[in-house]
TILO-321379 format. One record per atom (N, C-alpha, C): residue in three letters; y negated, z, x. Coordinates in steps of 0.05 Angstrom, whole numbers, plus 5000, padded with zeros to 4 digits. Example, Ala and Ser with C-alpha at 12.3 -4.5 7.8 and 13.67 -1.06 7.14 Angstrom:
ALA511451565264;ALA509051565246;ALA506651565264;SER504551425257;SER502151435273;SER499951575258;
***
This chain:
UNK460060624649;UNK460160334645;UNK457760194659;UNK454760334656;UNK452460204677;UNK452760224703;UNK453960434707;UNK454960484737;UNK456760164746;UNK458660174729;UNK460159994730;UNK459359644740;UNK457659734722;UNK456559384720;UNK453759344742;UNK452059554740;UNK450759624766;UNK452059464790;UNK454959644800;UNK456759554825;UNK456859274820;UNK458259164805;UNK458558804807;UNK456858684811;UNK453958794798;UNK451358644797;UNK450858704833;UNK451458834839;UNK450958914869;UNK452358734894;UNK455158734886;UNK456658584895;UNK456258294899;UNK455758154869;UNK455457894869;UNK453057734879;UNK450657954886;UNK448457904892;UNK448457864926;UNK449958074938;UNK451258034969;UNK453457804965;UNK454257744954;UNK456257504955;UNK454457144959;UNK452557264932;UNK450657014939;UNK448556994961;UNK447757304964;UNK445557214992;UNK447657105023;UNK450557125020;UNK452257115050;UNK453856865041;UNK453956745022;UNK455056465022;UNK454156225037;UNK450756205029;UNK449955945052;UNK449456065076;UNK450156255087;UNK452056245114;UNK454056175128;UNK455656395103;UNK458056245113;UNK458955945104;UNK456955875088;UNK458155575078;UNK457155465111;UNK454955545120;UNK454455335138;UNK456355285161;UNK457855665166;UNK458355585187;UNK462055455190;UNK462355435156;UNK465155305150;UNK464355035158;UNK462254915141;UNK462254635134;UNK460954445153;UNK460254585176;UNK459754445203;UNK460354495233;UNK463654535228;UNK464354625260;UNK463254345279;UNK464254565307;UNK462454405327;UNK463954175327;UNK463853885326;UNK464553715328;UNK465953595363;UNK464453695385;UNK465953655405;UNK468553765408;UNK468854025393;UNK471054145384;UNK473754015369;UNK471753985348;UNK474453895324;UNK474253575315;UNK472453425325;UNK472353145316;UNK469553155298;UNK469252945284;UNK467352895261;UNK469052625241;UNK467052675220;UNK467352345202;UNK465152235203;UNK464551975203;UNK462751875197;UNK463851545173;UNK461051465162;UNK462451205155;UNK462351025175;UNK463050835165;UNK462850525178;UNK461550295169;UNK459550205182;UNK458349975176;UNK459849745187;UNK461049635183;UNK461749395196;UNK459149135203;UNK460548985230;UNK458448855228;UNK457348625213;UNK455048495217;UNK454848245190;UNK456047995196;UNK456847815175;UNK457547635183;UNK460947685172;UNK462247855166;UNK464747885155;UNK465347945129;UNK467748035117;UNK467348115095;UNK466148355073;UNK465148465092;UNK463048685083;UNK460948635070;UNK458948795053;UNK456548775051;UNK454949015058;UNK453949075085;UNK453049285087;UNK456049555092;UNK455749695078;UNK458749975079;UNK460549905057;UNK459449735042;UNK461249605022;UNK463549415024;UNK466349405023;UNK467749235030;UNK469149165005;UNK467749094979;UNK468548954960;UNK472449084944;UNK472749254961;UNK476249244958;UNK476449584962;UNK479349624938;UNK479649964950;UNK481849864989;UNK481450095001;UNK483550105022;UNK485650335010;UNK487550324982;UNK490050444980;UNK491450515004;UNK492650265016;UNK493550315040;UNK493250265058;UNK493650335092;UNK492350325112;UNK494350355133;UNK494750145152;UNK496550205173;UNK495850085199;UNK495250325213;UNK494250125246;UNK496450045263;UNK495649775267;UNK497349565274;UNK497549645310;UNK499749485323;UNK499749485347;UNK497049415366;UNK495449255353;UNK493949095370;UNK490549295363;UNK492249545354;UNK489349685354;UNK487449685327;UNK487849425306;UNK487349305281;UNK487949545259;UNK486649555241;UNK487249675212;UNK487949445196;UNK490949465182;UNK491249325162;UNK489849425137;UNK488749345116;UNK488049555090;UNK489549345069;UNK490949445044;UNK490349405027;UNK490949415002;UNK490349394975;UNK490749474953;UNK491249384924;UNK492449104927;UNK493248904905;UNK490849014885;UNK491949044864;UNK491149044835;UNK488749224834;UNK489849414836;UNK487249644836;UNK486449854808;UNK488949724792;UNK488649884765;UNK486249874752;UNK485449534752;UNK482449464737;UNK483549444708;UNK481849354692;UNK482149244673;UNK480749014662;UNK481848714647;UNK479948574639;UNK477848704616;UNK475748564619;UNK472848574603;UNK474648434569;UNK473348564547;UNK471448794546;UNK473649024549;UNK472049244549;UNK472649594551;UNK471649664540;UNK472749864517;UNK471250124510;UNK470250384521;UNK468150414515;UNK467450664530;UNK465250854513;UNK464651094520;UNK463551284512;UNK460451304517;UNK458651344507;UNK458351324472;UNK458551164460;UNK458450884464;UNK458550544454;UNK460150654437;UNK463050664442;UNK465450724419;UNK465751004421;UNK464851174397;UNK466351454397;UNK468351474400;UNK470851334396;UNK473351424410;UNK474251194420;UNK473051204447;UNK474650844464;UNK478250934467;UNK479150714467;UNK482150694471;UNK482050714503;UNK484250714518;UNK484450704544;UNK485550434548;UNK484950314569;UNK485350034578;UNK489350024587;UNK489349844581;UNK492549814590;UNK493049604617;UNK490749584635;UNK491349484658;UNK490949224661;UNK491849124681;UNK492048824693;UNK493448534672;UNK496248794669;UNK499248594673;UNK500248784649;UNK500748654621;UNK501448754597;UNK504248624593;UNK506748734596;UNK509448564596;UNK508948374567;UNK508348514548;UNK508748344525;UNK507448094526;UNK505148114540;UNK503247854545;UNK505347584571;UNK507047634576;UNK509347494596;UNK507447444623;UNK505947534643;UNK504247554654;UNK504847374678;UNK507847374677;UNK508947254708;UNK510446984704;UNK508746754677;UNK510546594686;UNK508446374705;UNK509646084711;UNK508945994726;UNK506545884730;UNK505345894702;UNK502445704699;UNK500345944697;UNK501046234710;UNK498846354707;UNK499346544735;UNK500646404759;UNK500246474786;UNK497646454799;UNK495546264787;UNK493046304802;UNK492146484792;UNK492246604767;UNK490646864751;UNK491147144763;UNK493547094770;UNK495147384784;UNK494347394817;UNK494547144826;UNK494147134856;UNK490847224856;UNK489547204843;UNK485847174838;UNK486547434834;UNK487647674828;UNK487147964804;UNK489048114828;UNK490848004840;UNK491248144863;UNK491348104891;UNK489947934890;UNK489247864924;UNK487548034931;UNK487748274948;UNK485848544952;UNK487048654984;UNK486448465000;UNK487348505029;UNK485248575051;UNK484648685067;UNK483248625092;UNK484548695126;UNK482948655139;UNK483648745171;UNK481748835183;UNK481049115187;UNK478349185209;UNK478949225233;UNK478249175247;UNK478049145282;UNK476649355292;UNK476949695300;UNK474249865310;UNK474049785334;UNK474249635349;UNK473349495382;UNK471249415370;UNK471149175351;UNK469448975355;UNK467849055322;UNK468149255312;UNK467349385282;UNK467649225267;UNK468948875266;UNK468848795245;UNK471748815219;UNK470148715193;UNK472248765177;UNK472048535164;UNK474648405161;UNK475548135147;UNK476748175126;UNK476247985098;UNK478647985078;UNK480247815090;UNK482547805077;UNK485847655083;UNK486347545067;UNK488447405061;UNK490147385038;UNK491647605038;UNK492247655012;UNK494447804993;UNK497747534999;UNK498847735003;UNK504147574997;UNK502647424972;UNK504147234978;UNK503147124958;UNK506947084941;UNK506447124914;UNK508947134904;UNK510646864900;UNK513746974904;UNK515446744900;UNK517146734878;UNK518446464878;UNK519346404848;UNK521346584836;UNK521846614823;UNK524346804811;UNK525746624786;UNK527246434789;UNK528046334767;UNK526346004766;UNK526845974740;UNK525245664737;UNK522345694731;UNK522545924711;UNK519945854697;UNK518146064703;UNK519246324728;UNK517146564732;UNK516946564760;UNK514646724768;UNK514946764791;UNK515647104791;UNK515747234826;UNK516147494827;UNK514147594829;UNK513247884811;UNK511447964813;UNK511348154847;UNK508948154862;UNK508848254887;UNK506448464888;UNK505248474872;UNK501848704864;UNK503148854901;UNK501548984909;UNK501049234931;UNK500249454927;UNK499649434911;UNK498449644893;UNK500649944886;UNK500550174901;UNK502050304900;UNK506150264915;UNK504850084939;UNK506749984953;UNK508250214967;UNK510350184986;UNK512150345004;UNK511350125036;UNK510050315056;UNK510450155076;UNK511350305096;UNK512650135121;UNK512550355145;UNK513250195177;UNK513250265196;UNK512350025220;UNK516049875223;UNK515349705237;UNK519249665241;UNK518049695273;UNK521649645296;UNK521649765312;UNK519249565333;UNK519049295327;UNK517249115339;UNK513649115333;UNK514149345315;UNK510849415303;UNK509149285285;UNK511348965271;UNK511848995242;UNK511449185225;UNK511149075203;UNK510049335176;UNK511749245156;UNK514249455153;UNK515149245120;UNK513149385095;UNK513349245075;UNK512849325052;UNK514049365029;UNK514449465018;UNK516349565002;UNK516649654975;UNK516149354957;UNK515749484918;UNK512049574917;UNK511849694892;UNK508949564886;UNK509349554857;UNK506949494848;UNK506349584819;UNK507049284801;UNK508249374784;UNK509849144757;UNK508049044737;UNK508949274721;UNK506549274696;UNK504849504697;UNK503249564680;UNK502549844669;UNK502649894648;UNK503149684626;UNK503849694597;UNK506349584607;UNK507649704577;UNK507749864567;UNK507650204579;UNK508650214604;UNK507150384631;UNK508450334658;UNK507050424674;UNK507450404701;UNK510150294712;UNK510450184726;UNK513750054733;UNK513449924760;UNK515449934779;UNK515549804807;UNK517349584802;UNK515849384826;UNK516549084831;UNK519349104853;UNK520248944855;UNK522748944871;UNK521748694903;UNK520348624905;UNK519648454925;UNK518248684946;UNK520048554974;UNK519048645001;UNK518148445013;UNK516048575027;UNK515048305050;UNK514148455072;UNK514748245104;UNK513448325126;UNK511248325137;UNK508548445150;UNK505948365156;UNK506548395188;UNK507048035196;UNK507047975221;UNK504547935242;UNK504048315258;UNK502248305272;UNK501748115293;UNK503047985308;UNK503047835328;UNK501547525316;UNK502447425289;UNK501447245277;UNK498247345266;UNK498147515265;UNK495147635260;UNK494047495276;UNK494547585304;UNK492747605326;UNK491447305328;UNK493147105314;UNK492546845316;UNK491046635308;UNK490046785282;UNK488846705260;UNK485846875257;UNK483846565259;UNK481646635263;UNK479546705238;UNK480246885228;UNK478846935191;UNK476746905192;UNK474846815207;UNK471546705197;UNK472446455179;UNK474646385195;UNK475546065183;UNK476745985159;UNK477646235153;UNK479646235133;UNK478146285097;UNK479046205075;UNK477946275058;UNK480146425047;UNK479546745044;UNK481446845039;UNK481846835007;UNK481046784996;UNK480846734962;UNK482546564943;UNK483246314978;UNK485146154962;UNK488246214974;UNK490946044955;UNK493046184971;UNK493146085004;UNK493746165016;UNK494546065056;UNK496045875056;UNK495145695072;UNK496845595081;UNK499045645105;UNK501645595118;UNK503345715125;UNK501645785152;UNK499745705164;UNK498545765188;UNK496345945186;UNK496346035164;UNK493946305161;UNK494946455142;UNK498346445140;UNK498346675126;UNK501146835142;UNK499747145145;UNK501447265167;UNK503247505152;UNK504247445134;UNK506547575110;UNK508847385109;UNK511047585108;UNK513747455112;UNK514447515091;UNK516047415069;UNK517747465052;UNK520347615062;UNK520447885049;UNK523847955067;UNK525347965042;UNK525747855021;UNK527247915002;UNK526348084979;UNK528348144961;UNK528848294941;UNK530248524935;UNK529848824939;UNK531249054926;UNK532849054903;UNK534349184902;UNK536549124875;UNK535149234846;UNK532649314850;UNK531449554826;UNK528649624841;UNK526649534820;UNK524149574834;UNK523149904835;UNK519849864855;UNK519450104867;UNK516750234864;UNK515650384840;UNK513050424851;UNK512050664859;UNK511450614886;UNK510650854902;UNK513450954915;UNK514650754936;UNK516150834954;UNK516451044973;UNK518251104986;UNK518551305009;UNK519451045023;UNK518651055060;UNK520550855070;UNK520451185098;UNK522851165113;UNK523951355129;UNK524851235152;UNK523551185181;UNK524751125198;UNK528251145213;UNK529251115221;UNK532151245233;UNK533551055256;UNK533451295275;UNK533151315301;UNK535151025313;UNK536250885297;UNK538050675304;UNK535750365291;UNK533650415288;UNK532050215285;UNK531450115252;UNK533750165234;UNK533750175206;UNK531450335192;UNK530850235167;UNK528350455144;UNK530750505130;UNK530050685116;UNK531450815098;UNK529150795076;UNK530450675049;UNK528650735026;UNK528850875003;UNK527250964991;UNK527951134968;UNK525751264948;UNK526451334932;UNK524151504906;UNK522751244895;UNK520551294887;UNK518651134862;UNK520350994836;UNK518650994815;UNK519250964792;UNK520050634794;UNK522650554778;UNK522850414777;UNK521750164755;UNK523149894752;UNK521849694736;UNK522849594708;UNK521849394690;UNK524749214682;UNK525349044696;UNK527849084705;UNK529648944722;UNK531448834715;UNK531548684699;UNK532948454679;UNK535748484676;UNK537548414659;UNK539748384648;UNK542148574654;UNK541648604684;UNK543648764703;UNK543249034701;UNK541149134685;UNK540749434683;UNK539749534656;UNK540449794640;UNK538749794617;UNK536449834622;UNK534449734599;UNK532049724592;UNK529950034608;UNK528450084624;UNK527550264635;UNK526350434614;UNK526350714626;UNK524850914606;UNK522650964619;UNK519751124601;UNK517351244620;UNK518851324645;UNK517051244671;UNK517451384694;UNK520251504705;UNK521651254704;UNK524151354709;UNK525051254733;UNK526451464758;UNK526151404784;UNK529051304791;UNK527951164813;UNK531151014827;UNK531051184842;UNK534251264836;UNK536151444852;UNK537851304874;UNK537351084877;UNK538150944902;UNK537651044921;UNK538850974944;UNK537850944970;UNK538250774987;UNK536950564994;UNK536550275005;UNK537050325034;UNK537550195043;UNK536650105073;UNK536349855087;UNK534049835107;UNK533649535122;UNK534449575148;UNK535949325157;UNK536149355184;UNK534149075188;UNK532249075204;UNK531148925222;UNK532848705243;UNK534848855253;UNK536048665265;UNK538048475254;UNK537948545232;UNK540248305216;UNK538448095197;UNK535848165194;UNK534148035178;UNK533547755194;UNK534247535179;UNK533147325186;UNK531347185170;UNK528747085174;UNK526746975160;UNK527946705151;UNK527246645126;UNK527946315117;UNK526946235087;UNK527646045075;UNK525945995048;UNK526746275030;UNK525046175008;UNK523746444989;UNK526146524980;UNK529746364973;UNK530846474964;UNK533346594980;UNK532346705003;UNK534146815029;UNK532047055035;UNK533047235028;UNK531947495043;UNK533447835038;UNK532748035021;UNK534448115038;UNK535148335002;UNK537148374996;UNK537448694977;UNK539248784986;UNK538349084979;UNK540149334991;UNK541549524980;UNK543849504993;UNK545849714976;UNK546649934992;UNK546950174972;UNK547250504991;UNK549650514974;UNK550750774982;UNK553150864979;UNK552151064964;UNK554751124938;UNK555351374927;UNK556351674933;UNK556051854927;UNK557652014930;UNK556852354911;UNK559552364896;UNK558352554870;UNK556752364855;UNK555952204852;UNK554152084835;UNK551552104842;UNK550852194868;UNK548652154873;UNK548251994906;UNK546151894911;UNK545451754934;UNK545651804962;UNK546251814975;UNK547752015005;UNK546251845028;UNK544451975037;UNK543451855069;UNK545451795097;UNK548451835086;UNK550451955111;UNK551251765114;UNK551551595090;UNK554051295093;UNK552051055100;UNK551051085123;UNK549650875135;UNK551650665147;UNK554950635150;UNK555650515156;UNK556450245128;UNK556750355116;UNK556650235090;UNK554750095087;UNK551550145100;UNK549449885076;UNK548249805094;UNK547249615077;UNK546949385091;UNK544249205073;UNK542248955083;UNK540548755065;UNK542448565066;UNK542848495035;UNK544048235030;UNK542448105015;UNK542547795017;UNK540947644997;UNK542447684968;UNK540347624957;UNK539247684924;UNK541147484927;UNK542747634892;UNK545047484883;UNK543547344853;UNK542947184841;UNK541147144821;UNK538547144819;UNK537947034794;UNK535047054784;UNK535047414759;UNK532547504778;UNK532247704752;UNK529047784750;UNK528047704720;UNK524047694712;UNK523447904728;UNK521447894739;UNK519448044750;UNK516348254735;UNK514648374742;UNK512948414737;UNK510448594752;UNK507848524751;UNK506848624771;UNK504548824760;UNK502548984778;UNK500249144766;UNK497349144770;UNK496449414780;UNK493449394786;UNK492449534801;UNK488849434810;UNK487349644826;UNK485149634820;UNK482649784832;UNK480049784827;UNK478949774854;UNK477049594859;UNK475349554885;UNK474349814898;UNK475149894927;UNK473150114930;UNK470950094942;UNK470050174965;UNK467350274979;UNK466350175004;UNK468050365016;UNK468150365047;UNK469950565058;UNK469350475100;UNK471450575114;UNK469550815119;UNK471651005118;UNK471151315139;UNK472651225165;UNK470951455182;UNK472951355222;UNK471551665225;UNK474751785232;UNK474451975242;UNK474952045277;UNK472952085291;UNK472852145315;UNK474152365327;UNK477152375338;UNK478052555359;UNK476452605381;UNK477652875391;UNK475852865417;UNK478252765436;UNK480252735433;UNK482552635459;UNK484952655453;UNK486852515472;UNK489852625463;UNK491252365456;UNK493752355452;UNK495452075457;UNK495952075421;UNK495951775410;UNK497051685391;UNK500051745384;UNK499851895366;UNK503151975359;UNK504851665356;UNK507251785359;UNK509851475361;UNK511351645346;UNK513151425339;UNK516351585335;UNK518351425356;UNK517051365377;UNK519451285400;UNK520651035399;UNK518750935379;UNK519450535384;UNK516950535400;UNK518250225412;UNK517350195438;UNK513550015436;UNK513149905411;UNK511049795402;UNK509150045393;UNK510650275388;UNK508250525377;UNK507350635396;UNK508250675424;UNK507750815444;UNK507350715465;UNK505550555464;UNK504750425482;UNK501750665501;UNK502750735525;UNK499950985535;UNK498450875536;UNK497150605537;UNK495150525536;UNK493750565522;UNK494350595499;UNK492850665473;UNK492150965463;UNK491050995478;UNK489151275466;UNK487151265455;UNK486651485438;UNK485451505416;UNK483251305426;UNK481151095404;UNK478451095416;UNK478450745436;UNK481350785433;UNK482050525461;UNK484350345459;UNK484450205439;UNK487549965426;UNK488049905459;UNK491149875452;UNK491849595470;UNK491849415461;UNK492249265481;UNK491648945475;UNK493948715483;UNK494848585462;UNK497748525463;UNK496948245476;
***
């Protein structure tokens, strides 16, 4: 048995004298090789403070024009006060933003929600700066509510013009977690136009600084989408937990997922007031959702009013930028993703 333990003691002693070796020579390949990270300071004068950019970046999609969209509605904060440890030996856990029972989404408490999820920015690595935005700002649903739109745990993905739809987003979190049924578009070309030193992004936009399209309403909200390109210009949508989605469906259970499968066509979408845009119907088959019957679906406008509800986020940090050493920007063969100009390190410029 000393023999025994002798050996391990032997072993683990060579294990520790050859680890900060090999840790070193894991944890710092050569960088002309494999790239590096570094952070990002943005420069002053924007919405930064220093590496701090007030906001988490959940989501992140580089735009045609070389731009980072970021952003992250809600953030899964909580209002003040909170319990916490040791103050309260047994703090409760916070129930979020947007508590259904509290009716969160009717009309006279749109500035509260627009203020708790407006969590947008745009960074530029040409020119390093980083701007807040406005947050979609939500639309009516009925007389007395609006639709909840949070981003917060959204579905996005490019369309074939290099458009970004978006797609569902966080409801409530009480009684728990649930997806919103509102899509909207982030029109890069209108970016390009709008000069955000100028802009105060805090309040809602007016129609000339705000570069979000309303595309409608899903039949059954979404949180934490899949959206799937296909090769005829259409997304395909699907997965995340759905919402309460009023009258037309029973009452939702914990975490219960839409078995749908949506689709957008871009080219049938036409922009127009808040109550023209677009829901989507898939085809059956066996009782379950079939990616094949694409001839079948189609965005149609929302037939009715049905309540909404939205969620949350927590502010983050900062940007990481990770440095390639070379090589072309992947596409999927729309004609706005593949532009050769744009190699790594080097936007085009629209």
């Amino acid at each position: 048995m000393n023999v025994r333990r002798i050996g391990i003691s032997t072993l683990l002693a060579v294990i520790t004298a050859l680890a900060p070796a090999a840790w070193a020579q894991t944890s710092s390949p050569d960088p002309s090789i494999y790239g590096k990270w570094e952070t990002v300071i943005p420069e002053k004068g924007g919405g930064a403070i220093g590496r701090v950019l007030g906001m988490q970046s959940v989501h992140a999609v580089l735009l045609p024009s070389g731009k980072v969209l970021l952003a992250s509605g809600s953030s899964w904060r909580n209002l003040a006060p909170i319990q916490f440890y040791p103050k309260d030996p047994n703090p409760e856990a916070g129930k979020g933003l947007f508590n259904k029972d509290e009716e969160p989404f009717l009309n006279q408490k749109l500035k509260t929600y627009y203020e708790l999820v407006n969590n947008a920015g745009i960074y530029d690595p040409e020119t390093n700066t980083f701007y807040r935005i406005p947050h979609p700002v939500p639309v009516p649903d009925g007389v007395l509510h609006f639709a909840p739109n949070d981003l917060f745990c959204t579905g996005h993905m490019h369309l074939p013009n290099g458009n970004v739809l978006f797609a569902g987003g966080t409801q409530y979190y009480s009684p728990f977690r649930t997806g919103n049924r509102s899509t909207y578009i982030f029109d890069w070309r209108k970016e390009l136009t709008i000069k955000w030193p100028d802009v105060d992004w805090r309040e809602i936009p007016s129609s000339d600084h705000n570069p979000w399209i309303f595309s409608g309403f899903m039949p059954r909200g979404r949180w934490y989408a899949t959206l799937v390109p296909l090769l005829d210009g259409r997304l395909s949508v699907f997965g995340g937990y759905v919402g309460f989605d009023g009258p037309d469906y029973p009452e939702m259970y914990m975490f219960e997922m839409n078995s749908r499968i949506d689709f957008f066509d871009p080219a049938a979408f036409q922009p127009g007031p808040a109550s023209v845009g677009m829901e989507i119907s898939g085809r059956q088959k066996n009782g379950s959702q079939s990616l094949f019957h694409l001839d079948q679906s189609r965005f149609q406008g929302p037939t009715g009013s049905r309540k909404g509800v939205p969620g949350a986020l927590r502010p983050g940090q900062q940007i990481r930028r990770f440095q390639a050493v070379s090589g072309e920007l992947p596409h999927a063969g729309w004609p706005h993703l593949s532009d050769p100009r744009r190699r790594l390190g080097k936007p085009a410029h629209v």
